[in-house]
N, C-alpha and C positions, 0 to 999 in steps of 0.2 A: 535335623532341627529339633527335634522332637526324642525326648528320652524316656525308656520305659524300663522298670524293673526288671520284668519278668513276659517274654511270650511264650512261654512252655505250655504248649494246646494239649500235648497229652494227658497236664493234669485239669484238664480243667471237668469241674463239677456243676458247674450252671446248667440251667436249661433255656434260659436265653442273655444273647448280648442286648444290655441295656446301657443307652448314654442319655446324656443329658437333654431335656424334652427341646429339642430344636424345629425339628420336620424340616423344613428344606430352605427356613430363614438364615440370612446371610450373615449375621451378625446379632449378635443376643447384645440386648441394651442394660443388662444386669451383668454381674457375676452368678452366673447360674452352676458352676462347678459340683459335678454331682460322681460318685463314685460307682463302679461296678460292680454287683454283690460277690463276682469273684473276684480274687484278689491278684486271680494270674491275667486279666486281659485288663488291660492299663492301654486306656484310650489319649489321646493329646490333647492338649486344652480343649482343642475348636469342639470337638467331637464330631457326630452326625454329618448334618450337611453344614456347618456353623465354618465360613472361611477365616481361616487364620488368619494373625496380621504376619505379613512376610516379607512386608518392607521394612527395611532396617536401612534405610540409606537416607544420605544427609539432602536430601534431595527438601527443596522447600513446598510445605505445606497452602494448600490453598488458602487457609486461613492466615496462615503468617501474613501473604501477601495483603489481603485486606485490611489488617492490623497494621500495615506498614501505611495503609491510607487513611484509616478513620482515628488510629491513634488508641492505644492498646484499655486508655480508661472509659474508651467508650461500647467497647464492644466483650468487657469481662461480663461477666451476669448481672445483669439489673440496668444495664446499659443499653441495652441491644436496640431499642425503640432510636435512640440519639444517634445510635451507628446507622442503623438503617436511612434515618432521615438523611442523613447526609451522601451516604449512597445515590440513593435514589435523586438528591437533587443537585451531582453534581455532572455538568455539563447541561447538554439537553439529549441527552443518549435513550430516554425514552422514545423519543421522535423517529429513531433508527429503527422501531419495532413498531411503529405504530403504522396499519393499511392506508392506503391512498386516500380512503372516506374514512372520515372522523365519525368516533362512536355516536357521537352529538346527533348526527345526521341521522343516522339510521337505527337508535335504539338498541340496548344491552340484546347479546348473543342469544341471553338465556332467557326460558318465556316460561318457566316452569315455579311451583313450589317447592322450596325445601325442603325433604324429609329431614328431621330431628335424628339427633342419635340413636343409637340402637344399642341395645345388648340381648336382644332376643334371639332365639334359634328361630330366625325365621329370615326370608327377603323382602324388602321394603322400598320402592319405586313410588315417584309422585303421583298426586289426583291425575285421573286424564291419562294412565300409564297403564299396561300391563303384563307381570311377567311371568314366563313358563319357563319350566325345567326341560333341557333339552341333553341327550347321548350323556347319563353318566358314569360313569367308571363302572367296564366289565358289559356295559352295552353290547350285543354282537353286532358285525358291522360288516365282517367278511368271513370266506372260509363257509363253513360249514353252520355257522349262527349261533352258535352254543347261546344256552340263554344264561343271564347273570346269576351266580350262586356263589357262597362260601368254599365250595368243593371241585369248584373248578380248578382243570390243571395245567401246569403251567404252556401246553401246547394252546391250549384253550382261551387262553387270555391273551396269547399272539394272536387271537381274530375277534377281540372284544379289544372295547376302548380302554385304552392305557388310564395309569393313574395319576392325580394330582394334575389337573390342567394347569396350563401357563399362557402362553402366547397363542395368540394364533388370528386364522385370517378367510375373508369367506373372498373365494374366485367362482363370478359367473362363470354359472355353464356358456352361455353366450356374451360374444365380447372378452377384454383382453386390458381393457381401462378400467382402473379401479373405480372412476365416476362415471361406466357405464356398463351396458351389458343387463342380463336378469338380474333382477331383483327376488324373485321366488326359486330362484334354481341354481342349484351352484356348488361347490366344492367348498368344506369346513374341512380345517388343518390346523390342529390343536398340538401344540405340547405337551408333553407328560414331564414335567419335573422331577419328581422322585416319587418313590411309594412309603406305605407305612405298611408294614409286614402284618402288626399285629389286626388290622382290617380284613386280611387278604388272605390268611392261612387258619385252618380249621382248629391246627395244634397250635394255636396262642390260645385257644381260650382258656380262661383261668388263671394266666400267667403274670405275673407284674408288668409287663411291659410299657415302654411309655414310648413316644411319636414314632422314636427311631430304632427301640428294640427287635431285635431277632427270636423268633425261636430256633433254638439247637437241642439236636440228638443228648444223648445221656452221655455218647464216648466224645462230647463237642464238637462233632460235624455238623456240618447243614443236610437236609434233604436235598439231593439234587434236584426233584421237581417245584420247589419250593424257590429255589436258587432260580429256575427257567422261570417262574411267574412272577418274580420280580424281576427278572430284567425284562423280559416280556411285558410288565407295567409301565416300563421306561419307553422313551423315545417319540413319535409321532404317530398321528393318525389322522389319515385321508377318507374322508367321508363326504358320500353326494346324499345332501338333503336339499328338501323341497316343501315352498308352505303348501298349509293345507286348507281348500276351503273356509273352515271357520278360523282363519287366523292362526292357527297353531306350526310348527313345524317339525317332518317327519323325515327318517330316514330310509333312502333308498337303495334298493338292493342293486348293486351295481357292480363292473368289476375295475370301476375306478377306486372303489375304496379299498383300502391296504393298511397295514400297519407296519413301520419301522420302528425297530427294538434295540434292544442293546445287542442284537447278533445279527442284527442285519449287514451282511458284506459291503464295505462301501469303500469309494477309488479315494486316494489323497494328491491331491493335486497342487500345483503351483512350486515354488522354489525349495519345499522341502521334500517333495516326492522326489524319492529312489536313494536321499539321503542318507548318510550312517545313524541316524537319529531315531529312524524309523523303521529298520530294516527288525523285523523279527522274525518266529519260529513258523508264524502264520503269512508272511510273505518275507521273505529272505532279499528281496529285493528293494523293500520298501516302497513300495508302491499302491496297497492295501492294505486297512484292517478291516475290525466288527465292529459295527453297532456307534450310536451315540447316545449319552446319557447326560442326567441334569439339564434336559433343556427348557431356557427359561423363557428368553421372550426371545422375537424371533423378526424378520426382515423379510421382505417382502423387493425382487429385485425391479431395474425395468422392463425384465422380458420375461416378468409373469411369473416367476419361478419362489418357491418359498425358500428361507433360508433359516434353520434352527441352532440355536446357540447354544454351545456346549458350555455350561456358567460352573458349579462346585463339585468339577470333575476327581480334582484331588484323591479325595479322600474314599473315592472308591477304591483304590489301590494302596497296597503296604509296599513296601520295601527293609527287609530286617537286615540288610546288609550290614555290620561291625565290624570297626576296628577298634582294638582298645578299647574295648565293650560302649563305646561310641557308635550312634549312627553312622555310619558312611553313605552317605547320599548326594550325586549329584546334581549339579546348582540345576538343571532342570526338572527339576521332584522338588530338592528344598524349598528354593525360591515360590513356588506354589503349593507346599504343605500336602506332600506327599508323605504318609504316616509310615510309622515302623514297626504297629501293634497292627490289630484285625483291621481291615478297612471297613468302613462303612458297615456295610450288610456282612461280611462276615461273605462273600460268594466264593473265594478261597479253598473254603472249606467245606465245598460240598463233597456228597459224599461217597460220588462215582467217578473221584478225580479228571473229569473229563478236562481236556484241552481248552474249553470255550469259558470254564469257569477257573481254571488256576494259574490263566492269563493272568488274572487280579494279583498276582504273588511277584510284583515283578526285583525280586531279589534274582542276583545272578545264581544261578545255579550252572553253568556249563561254561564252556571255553571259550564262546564266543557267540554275538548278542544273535546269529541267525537260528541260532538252538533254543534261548529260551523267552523272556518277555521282560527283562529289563529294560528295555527300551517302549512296551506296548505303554504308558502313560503320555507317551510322544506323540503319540496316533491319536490322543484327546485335550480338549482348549478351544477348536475350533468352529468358523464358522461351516455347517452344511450345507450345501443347495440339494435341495431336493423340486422333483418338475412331476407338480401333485399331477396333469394330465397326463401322465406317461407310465403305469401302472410295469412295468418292466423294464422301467431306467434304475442309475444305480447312485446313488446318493454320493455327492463329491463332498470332500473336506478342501474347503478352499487356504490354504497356507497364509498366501501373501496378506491375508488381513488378520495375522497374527495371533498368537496362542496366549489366552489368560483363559480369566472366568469371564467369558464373553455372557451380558446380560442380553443383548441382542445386537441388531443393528440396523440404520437409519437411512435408508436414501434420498437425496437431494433430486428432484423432479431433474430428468436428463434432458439436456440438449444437444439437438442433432449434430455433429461436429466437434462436441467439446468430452471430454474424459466424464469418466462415472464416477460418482463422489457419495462416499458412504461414510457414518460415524459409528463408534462402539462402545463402550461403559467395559470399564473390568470392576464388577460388583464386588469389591470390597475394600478395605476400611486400609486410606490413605495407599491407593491406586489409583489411575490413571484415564484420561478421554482422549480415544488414537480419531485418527479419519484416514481414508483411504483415498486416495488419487489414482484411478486407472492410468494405462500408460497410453493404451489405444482408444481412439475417438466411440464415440456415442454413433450408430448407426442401427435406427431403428430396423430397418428390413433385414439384418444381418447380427443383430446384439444377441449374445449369450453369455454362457459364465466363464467362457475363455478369459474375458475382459477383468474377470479378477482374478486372474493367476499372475497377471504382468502390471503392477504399481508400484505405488511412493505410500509407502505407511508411515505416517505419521501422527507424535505425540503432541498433546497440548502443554503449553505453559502460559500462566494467567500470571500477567505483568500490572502492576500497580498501575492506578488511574484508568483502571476499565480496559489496561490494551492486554492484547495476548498474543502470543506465537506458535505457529506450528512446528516441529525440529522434526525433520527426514529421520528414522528409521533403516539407516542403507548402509552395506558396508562398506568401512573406506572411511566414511561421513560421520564428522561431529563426535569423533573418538570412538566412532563404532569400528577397530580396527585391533590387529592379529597380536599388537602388544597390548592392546588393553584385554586379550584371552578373548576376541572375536574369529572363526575362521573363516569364515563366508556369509553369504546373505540366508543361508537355510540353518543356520547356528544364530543367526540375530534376531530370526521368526521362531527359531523354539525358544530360545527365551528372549522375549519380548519385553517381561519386566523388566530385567536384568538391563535390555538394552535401554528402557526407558529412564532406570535409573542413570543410567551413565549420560544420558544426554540431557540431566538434571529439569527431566519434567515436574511439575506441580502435583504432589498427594491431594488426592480429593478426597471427601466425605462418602465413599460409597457408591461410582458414578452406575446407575441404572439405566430406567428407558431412556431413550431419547426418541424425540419429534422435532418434527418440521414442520413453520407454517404454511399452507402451501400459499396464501397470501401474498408472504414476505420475506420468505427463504430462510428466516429465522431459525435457528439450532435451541433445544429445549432441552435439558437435561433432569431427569432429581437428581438430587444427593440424600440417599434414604434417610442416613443418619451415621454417626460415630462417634460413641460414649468415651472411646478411648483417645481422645485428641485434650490435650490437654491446655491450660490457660499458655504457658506457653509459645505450644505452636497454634495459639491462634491468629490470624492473620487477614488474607484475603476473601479468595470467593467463600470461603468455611468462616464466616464471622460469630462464633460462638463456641466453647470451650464444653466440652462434653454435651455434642450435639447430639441429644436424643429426641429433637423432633425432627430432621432436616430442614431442607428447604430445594427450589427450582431453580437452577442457572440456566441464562440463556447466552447468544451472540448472534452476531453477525458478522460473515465475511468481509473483508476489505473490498471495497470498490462492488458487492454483490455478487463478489465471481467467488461461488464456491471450492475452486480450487487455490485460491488465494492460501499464502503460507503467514499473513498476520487476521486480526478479528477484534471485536471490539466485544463486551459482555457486559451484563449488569445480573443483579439479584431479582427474580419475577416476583416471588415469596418466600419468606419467609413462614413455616408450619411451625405450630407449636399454639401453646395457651394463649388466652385472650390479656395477660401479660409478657409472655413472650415469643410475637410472632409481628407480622407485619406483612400488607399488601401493596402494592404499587400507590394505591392511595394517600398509603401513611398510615391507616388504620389495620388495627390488627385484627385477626379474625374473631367474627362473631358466632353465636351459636348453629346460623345457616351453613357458616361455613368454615366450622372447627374442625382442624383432622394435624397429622401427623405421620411420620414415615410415610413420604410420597414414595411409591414405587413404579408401579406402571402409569405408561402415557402413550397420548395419542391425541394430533388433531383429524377432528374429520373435516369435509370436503368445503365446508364454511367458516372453517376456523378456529371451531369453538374447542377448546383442548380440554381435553379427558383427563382426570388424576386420579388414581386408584392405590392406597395406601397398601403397607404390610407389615401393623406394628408385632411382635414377636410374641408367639405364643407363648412365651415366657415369663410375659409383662402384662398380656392384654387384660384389661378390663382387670388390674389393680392395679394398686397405689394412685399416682399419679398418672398414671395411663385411663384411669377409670373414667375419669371425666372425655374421651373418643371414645367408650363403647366400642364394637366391635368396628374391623377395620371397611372400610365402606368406598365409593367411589363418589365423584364430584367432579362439576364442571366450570371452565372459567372463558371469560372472555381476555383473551391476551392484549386487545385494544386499551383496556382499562383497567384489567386488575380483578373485576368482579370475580365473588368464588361462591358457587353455591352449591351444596349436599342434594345428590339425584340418587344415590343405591346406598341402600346398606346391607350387611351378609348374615347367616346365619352365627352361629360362636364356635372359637377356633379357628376362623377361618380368614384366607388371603384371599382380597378380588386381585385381579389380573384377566389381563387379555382382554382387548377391546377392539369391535372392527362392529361396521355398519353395510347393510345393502347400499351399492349405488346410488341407491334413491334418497339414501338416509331414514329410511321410512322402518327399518327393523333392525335393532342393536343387538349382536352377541358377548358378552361378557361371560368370564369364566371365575367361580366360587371355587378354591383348592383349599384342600384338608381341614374342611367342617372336622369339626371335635376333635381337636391336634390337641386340644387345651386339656383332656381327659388325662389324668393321672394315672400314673402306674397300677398305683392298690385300686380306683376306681374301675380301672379296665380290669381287673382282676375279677371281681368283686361283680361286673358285668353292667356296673353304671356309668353310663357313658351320658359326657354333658350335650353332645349333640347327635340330632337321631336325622337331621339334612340330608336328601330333600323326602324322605319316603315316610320318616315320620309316624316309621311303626315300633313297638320297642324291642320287634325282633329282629330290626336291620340296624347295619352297621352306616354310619353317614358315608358319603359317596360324594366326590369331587363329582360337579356339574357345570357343563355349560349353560347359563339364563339367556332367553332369547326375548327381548322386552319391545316392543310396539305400544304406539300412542294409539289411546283412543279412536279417535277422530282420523286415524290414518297418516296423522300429519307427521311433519319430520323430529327425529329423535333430539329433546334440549328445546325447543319452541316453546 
């Protein structure tokens, strides 16, 4: 997909691989294209963690489809208010999302003041609020305790807390119901999304490097132990904390805490296990690989189990395979923007050739795929289940719910007797929202993750006038078949797009978190944003033409049966300025509650839905971005629209991750890559614009989990 001059490592003269300042944002809402100082490592557009667009198929745009309703002069730029209106007021399809009690009756969700913008290195929580810093990056947490330092090695940071949090979720110690159980004791299970090297290694200092540069040897290798504490950064971490007396909370020495990495051994399961797809040099069977990476937000099943999302896997891995000095890359690499220069970090090229690290090289080198790692990009896409109270289980990659850039994923409250019903985002720019239909019943005394190895995956498509459909995903089914170059059902789950494309689902805006109301069974999506859609394919549920603020879609099942294969949807908001945006109201957002790039979500147990943005360190806090200050999180009432500003972050940095105690009485929220925004010559130079959360100017900022309680004890949003 991706063409490169030259990858000739031998000659290269750098002393680190630098790309363009992404950190682990999905999509850059500029042209940020920036070059290499050498001129032999030629990166592809996306670079870093930035997902390619790699749909190229005629398949219709979500926005088209809206365009085909509101009528194309209402929804070009300067229109969006008159598109909206008519949205919003055709039918009575708000009524479909509105609780049994009317908001009239019982008064707005939200009982707080708004914090104002921000652009300070600092965190900011309403009057009556208070928040602490809790486990961040490098934290020890198991093993042997190592304490956090610059000089830690890469064994050492597999028992310290991974970097760059994402998702995550707190399970009482006692109880098994997320609305009950302890409230002061319990299990925190955090993602690590990716790392930024030049934080984490001692020999970057000095260096130009920016979010997502490496440091390299002088002969262009990597350190191996350098290579082990970045992937060792990656992956999860399982930790038992506990409040403490004066309201704070701490962590416990336990031997439930663990950390999974990028080399943690883990089983792959469901219709692609034992496959030719999968079979490599590290299991010839295909049946296992190592480790999981990029993971973003994450899922939570009904039998208690967590589930971590492999989201902007890609580009960890190269492939230089040529013919006719052409890539030659197969459509499951192309189609998701598998490169053909250094990957990512550069892990390739460490420089004790070991097996765990030139996995990342998956060019054929031998006669056949059980000999080398051609195929290891196979073994990642997925969702994992991991069973945080099992300290000596082994982490499954679940198949049957399909391989993209999985942002997370969403389960539908189960019923005893009826199948398990899950949703997923593939985070990026005009892709797809699948759902998952189990094939065996829901039975609480006996549920595990068996129950997703055997389903019906399927795609969404968003039909004009609010309706939509789901299309099966199966082989055999809807031109998923051996002439259109399908062989089986473990060839239609590795590539997923590809099958998506063929059964002509809807391009979305970036599809991210997803929520459920537990109210109203309602389905909640963002759509972060996507600069690259054009007037054009503007359309349906993407009603605006170089969407760089996004906006919220939601639905509702047919007849309320979540397994239903049609739905009905509307627009919840529209993000963006106080000229163009708009809330279920009809009014567009005010200064309480201006924001942009929605990314993470979450309703808690009353309903009140969590937004927590991720505009790109590329953008933030100039131009026209200046006016959101840094990116911050905010609460809304889904009954009526209300939206109002509760956190905002230090600079540089992404909120994500949101879960509450039981009681609703203590919220965890996670702050990832404070001072991502720091420039190359300033990180040189040793000026860094964020010093979060430590605050001294000889620390380097540190991805934290915030742990926020009200005042008065009362519940979080009141």
């Amino acid at each position: 997909m991706f063409s490169y001059p030259s990858d000739n490592f031998s000659d290269l003269g750098s002393t680190s691989i630098n790309r363009p300042s992404l950190g682990g944002f999905e999509e850059n809402t500029v042209n940020q294209q920036q070059y290499p100082k050498n001129p032999h490592i030629h990166r592809p557009e996306q670079a870093g963690g930035d997902e390619p667009i790699c749909n190229h198929s005629p398949n219709p745009t979500f926005a088209a489809i809206l365009n085909s309703r509101l009528q194309r002069r209402q929804v070009m730029r300067g229109g969006v208010a008159a598109a909206v209106a008519v949205l919003f007021s055709r039918t009575n399809l708000s009524n479909l999302f509105a609780e049994p009690a009317q908001a009239a009756e019982h008064g707005s969700l939200l009982g707080f003041k708004a914090v104002p913008v921000s652009s300070a290195d600092a965190i900011a929580v309403p009057e009556g609020y208070t928040a602490r810093v809790l486990l961040p990056h490098g934290e020890p947490i198991a093993g042997n305790y190592p304490a956090y330092r610059l000089e830690n090695t890469g064994a050492e940071q597999g028992m310290q807390m991974g970097s760059h949090h994402d998702g995550m979720h707190f399970f009482p110690i006692e109880g098994n119901d997320p609305y009950q159980g302890s409230s002061t004791d319990g299990l925190l299970v955090v993602n690590h999304e990716y790392v930024e090297p030049r934080y984490m290694h001692k020999s970057a200092i000095g260096q130009p490097l920016d979010s997502d540069g490496v440091p390299l040897k002088a002969d262009g290798q990597r350190a191996a132990d350098e290579v082990l504490k970045e992937l060792n950064g990656h992956g999860v971490s399982i930790v038992h904390i506990r409040q403490q007396r004066n309201g704070s909370w701490g962590m416990v020495r336990d031997r439930l805490n663990r950390r999974i990495t990028g080399l943690t051994p883990m089983d792959i399961t469901g219709p692609v296990r034992g496959s030719d797809h999968v079979k490599t040099k590290y299991s010839p069977d295909g049946t296992k690989t190592r480790g999981t990476l990029n993971n973003c937000a994450h899922g939570v099943t009904p039998w208690n189990t967590y589930m971590a999302a492999e989201e902007n896997w890609a580009g960890y891995f190269r492939n230089g395979k040529q013919v006719d000095q052409k890539p030659d890359l197969p459509r499951e690499q192309a189609r998701y923007g598998v490169v053909t220069g250094v990957s990512r970090y550069g892990w390739e090229l460490a420089d004790n050739g070991a097996d765990q690290y030139t996995r990342f090289d998956a060019t054929p080198k031998a006669a056949r795929a059980t000999e080398d790692y051609r195929n290891e990009p196979n073994t990642f896409g997925w969702m994992v289940e991991i069973d945080p109270f099992n300290p000596t289980s082994t982490p499954k990659k679940r198949t049957a719910l399909g391989r993209f850039a999985h942002e997370g994923v969403v389960f539908q409250t189960p019923v005893e007797g009826q199948p398990v019903v899950c949703y997923s985002g593939d985070d990026a720019r005009f892709e797809y929202i699948y759902k998952f239909v189990s094939a065996q019943p829901y039975r609480k005394a006996t549920a595990n993750g068996d129950l997703l190895d055997r389903g019906t995956l399927y795609v969404a498509k968003f039909h004009e006038e609010g309706k939509g459909e789901w299309v099966a995903l199966v082989f055999g089914q809807n031109g998923l078949t051996a002439a259109n170059g399908f062989k089986d059902q473990a060839d239609v789950l590795v590539n997923t797009r590809l099958a998506a494309d063929t059964v002509g689902a809807t391009k979305m805006d970036r599809p991210e978190w997803g929520a459920i109301d537990p109210a109203t069974k309602a389905v909640y999506f963002t759509l972060t944003n996507n600069s690259s859609r054009t007037g054009e394919q503007v359309d349906a549920a993407n009603p605006r033409s170089a969407n760089d603020w996004g906006h919220i879609i939601r639905w509702n099942e047919a007849g309320g049966n979540p397994t239903a294969t049609t739905f009905e949807w509307d627009i919840f908001v529209l993000a963006g300025t106080a000229e163009d945006s708009q809330k279920l109201s009809g009014n567009a957002l005010d200064p309480d509650s201006l924001f942009c790039c929605p990314d993470g979500l979450w309703f808690d147990a009353t309903s009140r839905l969590w937004i927590q943005t991720d505009i790109s360190e590329s953008v933030m806090n100039t131009g026209k971005y200046t006016q959101f200050g840094n990116n911050q999180m905010l609460a809304a009432d889904p009954r009526t629209g209300e939206i109002r500003r509760f956190f905002t972050g230090p600079i540089g940095q992404e909120i994500t991750g949101v879960v509450t105690t039981p009681d609703q009485r203590t919220m965890f929220i996670n702050v990832q890559h404070p001072g991502a925004t720091t420039t190359e010559e300033d990180f040189a130079a040793g000026k860094n614009v964020s010093r979060w959360p430590d605050q001294k100017a000889t620390h380097y900022p540190r991805s934290a989990t915030v742990v926020i309680t009200k005042d008065d004890g009362g519940i979080i949003g009141t």
